[in-house]
N, C-alpha and C positions, 0 to 999 in steps of 0.2 A: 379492372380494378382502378378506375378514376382517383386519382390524389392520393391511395391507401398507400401508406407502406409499413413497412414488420420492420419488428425490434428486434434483434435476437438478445435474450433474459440470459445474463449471466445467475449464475450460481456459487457464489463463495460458501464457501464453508471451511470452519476449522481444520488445519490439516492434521495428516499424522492418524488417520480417522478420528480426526471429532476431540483430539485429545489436547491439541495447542491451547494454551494457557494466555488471556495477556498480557504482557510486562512494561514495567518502565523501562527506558535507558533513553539518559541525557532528556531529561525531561518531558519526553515522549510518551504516550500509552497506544504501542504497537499491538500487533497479533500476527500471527504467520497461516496464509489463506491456503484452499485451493480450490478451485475450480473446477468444477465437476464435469463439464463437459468438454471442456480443450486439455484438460492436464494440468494445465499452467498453476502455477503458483506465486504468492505474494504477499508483501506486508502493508497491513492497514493503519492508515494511522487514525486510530477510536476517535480523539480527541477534534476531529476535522472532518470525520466517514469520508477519508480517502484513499484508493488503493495508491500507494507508493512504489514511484518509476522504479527499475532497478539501480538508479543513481543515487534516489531519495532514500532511498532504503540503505544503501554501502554509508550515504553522509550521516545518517540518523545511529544505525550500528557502531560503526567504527569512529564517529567524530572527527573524520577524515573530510573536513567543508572543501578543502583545495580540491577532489578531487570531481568535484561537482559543480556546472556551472554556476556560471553567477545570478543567474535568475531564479534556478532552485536555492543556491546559498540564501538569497533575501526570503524567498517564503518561508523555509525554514527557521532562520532568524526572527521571520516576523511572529512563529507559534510559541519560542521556547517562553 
């Protein structure tokens, strides 16, 4: 297989089976994920199609900016 390589294809999906809803908070429009084939779960933020570190996520939820770097703090800032 010269030059080929594989993706492995995540799979998000609504968590909770299918049942997560999504909301605002602090001027965000999140969703809470999961991930069909590792487990893992996450929040999306709609407004950017981006999943959200577990840092971005605790700053965006709680409005807790200190407790997240300063380079998440400016992106964040730069969407509200």
């Amino acid at each position: 297989m010269s030059g080929a390589t594989t993706t492995k294809r995540e799979n998000w999906v609504p968590a909770n089976g299918g049942t997560e809803e999504p909301f605002a908070v602090r001027g965000f429009r999140i969703q809470y994920l999961w991930e069909t084939r590792s487990g893992r779960h996450a929040y999306i933020d709609l407004s950017r199609d981006v999943i959200l570190s577990d840092e971005e996520a605790l700053g965006v939820l709680t409005g807790s900016w200190e407790s997240t770097n300063f380079a998440v703090q400016q992106e964040l800032a730069a969407v509200r």
